[in-house]
Backbone bond lengths (Angstrom), bond angles and torsions (degrees), N, CA, C in turn:
res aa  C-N    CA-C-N  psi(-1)  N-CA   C-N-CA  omega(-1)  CA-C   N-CA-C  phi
1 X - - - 1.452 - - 1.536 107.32 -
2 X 1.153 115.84 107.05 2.071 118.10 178.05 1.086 98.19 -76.12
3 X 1.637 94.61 137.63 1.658 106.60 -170.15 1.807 85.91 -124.52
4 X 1.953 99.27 115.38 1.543 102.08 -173.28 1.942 114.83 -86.50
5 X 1.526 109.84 8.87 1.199 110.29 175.77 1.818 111.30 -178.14
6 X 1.108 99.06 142.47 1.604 98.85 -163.20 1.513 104.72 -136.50
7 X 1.031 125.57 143.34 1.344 124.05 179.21 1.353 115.85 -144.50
8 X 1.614 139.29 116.64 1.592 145.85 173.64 1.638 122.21 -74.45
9 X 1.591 118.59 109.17 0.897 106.59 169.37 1.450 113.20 -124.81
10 X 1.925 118.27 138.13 1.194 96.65 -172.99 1.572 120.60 -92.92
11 X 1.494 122.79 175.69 1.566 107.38 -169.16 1.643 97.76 -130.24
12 X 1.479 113.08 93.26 1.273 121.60 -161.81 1.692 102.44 -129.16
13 X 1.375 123.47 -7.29 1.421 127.33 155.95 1.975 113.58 -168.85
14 X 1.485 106.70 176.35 0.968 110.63 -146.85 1.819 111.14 -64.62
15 X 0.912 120.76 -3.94 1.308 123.29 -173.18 1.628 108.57 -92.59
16 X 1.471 104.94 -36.20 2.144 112.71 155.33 1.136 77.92 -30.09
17 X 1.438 132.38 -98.81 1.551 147.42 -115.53 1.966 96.85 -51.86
18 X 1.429 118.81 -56.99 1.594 112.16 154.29 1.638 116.93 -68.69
19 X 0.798 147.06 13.67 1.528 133.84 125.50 1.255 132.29 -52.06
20 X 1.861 99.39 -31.79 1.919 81.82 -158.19 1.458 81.22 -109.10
21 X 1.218 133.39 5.05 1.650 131.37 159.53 1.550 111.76 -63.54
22 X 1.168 114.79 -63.45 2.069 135.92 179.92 2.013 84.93 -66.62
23 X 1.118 139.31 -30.12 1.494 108.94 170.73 1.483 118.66 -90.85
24 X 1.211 105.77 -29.40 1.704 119.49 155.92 1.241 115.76 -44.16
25 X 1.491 133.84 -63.03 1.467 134.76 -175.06 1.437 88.89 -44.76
26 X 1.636 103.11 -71.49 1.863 103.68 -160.89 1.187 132.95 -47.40
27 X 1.590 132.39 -34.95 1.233 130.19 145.17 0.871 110.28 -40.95
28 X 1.752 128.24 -66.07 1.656 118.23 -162.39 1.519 123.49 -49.97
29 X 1.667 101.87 -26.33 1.425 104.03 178.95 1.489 118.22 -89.63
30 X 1.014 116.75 -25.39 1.461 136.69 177.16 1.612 102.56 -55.67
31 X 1.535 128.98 -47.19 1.483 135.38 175.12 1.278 83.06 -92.51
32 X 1.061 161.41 25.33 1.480 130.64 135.02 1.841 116.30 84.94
33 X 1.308 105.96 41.79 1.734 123.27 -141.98 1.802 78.80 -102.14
34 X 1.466 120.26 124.32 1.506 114.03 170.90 1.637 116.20 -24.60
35 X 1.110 110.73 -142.72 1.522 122.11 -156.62 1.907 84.74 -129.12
36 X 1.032 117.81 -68.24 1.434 134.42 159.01 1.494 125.43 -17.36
37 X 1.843 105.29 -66.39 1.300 113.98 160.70 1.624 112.16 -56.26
38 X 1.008 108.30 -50.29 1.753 100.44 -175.80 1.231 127.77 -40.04
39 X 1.501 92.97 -61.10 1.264 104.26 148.30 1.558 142.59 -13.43
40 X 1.557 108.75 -88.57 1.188 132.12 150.79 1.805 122.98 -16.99
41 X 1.673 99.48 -68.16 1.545 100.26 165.42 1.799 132.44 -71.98
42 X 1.709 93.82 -21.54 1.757 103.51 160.34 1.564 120.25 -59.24
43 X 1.553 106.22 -34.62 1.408 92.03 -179.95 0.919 114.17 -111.89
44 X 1.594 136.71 1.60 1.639 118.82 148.58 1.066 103.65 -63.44
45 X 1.353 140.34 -52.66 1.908 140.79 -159.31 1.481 106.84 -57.33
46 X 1.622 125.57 -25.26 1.401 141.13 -178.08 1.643 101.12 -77.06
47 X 1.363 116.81 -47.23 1.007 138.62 -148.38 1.859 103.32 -74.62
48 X 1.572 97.46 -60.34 1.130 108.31 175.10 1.897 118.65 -94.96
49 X 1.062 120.00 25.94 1.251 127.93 159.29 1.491 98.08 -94.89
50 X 1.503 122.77 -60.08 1.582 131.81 -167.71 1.761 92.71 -43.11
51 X 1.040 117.69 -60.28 1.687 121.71 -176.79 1.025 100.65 -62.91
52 X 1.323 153.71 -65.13 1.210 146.27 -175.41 2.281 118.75 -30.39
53 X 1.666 92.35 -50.20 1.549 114.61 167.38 1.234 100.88 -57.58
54 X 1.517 117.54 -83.29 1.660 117.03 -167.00 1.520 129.41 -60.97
55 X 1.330 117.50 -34.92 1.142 123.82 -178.98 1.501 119.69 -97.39
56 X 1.722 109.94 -31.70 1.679 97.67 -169.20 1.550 87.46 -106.58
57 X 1.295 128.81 25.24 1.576 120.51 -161.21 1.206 134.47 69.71
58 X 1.500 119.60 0.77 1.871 100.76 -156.70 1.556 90.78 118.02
59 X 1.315 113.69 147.58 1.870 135.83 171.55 1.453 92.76 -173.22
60 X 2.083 76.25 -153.25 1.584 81.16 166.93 1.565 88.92 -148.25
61 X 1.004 98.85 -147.55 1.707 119.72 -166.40 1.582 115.49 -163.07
62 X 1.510 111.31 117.58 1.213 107.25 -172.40 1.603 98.04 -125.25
63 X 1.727 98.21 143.65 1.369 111.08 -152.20 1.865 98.65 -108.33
64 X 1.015 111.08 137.72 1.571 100.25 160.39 1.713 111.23 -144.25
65 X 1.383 115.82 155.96 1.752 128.62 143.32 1.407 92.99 -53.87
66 X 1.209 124.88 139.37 1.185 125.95 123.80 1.522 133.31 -116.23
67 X 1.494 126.83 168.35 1.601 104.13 -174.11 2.263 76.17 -146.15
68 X 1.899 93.24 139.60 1.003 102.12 158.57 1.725 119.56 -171.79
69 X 1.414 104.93 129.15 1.322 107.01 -174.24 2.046 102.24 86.40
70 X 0.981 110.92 22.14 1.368 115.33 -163.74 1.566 128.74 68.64
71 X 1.182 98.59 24.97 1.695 101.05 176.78 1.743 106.63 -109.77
72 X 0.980 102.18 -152.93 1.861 103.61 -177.31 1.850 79.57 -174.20
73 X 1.342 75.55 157.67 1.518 76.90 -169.48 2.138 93.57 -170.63
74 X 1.296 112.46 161.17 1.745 133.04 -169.14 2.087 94.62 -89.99
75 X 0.766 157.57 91.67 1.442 144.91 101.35 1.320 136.75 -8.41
76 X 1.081 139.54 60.30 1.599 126.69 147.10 1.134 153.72 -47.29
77 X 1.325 146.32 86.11 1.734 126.37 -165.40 1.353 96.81 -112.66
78 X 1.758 121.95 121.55 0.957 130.66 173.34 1.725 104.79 -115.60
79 X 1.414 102.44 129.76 1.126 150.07 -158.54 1.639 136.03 -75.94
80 X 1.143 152.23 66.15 1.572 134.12 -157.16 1.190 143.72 -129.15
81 X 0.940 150.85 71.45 1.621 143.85 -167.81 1.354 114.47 -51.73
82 X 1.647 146.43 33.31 0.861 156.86 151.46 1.458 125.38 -57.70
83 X 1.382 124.49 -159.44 1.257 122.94 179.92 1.429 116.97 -76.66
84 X 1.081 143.76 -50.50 0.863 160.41 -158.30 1.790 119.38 83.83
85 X 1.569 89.93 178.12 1.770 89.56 -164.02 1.840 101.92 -103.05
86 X 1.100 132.49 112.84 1.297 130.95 155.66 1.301 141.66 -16.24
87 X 0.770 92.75 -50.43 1.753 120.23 -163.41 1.581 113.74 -156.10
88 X 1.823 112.82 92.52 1.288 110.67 175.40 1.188 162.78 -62.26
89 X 1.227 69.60 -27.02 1.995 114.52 -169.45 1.949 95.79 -77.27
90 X 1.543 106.72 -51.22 1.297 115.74 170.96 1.274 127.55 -56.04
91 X 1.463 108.70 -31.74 1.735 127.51 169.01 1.418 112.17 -58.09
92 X 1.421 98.74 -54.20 1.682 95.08 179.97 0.838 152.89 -74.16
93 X 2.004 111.27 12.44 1.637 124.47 -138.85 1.591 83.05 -115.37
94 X 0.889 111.05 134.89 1.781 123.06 173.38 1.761 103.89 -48.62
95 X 1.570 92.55 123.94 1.477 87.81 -175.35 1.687 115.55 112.38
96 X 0.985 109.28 -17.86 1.144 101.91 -165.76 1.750 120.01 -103.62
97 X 0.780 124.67 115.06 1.898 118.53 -166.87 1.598 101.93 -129.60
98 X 1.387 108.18 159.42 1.257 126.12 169.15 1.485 105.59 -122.37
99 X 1.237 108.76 12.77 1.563 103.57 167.93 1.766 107.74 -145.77
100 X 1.167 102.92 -136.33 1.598 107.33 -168.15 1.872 98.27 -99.41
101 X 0.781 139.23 3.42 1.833 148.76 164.92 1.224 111.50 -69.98
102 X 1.279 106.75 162.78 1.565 121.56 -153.57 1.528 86.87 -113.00
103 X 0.966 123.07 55.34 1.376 139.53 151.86 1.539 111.65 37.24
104 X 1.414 137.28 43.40 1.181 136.18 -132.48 1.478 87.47 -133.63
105 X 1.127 115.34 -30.32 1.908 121.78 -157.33 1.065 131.39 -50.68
106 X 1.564 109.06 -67.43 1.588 118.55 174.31 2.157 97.79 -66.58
107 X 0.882 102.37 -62.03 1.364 107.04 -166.55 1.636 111.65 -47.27
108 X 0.943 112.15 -56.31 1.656 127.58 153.88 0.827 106.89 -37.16
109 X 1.538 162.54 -73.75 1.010 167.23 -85.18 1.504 86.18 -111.83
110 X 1.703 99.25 -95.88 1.294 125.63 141.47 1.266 116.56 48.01
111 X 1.925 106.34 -80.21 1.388 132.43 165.70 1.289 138.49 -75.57
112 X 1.843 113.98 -21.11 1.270 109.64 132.65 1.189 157.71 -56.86
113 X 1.400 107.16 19.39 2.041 115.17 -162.25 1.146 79.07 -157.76
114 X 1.497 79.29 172.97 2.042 127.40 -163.08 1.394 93.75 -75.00
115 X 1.864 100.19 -68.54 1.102 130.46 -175.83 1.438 129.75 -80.67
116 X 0.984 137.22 177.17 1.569 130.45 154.02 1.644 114.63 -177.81
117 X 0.959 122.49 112.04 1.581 117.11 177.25 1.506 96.62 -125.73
118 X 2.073 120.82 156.92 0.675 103.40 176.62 1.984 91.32 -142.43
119 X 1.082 127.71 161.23 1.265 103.64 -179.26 2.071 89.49 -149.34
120 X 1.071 108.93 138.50 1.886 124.75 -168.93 1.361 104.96 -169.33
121 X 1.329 103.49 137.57 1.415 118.55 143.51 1.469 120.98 -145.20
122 X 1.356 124.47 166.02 1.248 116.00 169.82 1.407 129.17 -32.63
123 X 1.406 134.05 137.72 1.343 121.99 -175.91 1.418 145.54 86.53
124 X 2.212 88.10 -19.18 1.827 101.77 -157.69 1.238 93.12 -112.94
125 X 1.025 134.98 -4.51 1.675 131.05 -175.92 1.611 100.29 79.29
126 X 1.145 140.93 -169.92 1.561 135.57 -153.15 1.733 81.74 -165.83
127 X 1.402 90.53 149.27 1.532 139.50 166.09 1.044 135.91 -115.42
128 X 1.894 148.90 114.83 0.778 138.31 171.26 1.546 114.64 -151.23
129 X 1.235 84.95 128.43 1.927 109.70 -177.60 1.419 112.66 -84.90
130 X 1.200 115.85 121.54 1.805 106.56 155.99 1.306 103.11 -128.80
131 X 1.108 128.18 173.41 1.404 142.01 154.11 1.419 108.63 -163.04
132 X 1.715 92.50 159.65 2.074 108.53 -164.31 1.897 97.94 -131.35
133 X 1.031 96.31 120.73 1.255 112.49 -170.72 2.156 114.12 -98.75
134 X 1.670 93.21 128.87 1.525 82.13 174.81 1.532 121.66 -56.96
């Protein structure tokens, strides 16, 4: 999959968390992603940066264009050396938090994108990909 532009931002306090939102819009608009989708990928990318800060400590988030099969499409991989997540399947079920949140995040997320992979375990810090495709 050629990725025609990529950009690193790290997420080490709360003002990252509006960075990787304002670089999120701009890709999304840049591929030409509705008003809706933007949307959509603004507030998982908010969503899962905020977790990235509180829960894995701080990462980063790496942004790309991507184009495949003739589409173009938003990429995110957010990043963590944190604790990791236990139990995934349990992470993702509406409702469910390890902190003071309305448990909406991963699962939410989830349902804003095309895509979604997430990969954690105890100890390893956590990974998670989405991307929103025109």
């Amino acid at each position: 999959m050629p990725t025609t532009k990529t950009e690193r931002v790290g997420i080490k306090v709360s003002d990252d968390v509006v960075r990787v939102r304002q670089l999120t819009r701009a890709f999304a608009v840049e591929v030409g992603l509705s008003l809706v989708d933007q949307t959509k990928i603004v507030t998982a990318s908010s969503e899962l940066a905020r977790n990235t800060l509180d829960y894995g400590g701080g990462g980063e988030v790496t942004a790309e264009i991507v184009e495949q099969g003739g589409r173009r499409g938003v990429r995110l991989t957010f990043d963590d050396k944190g604790p990791g997540i236990a139990d995934i399947e349990q992470a993702l079920k509406d409702g469910f938090t390890s902190g003071k949140g309305m448990g909406l995040g991963l699962g939410g997320s989830k349902r804003l994108c095309n895509e979604f992979s997430i990969v954690s375990a105890p100890g390893t810090g956590t990974k998670v990909t989405i991307a929103r495709w025109k």
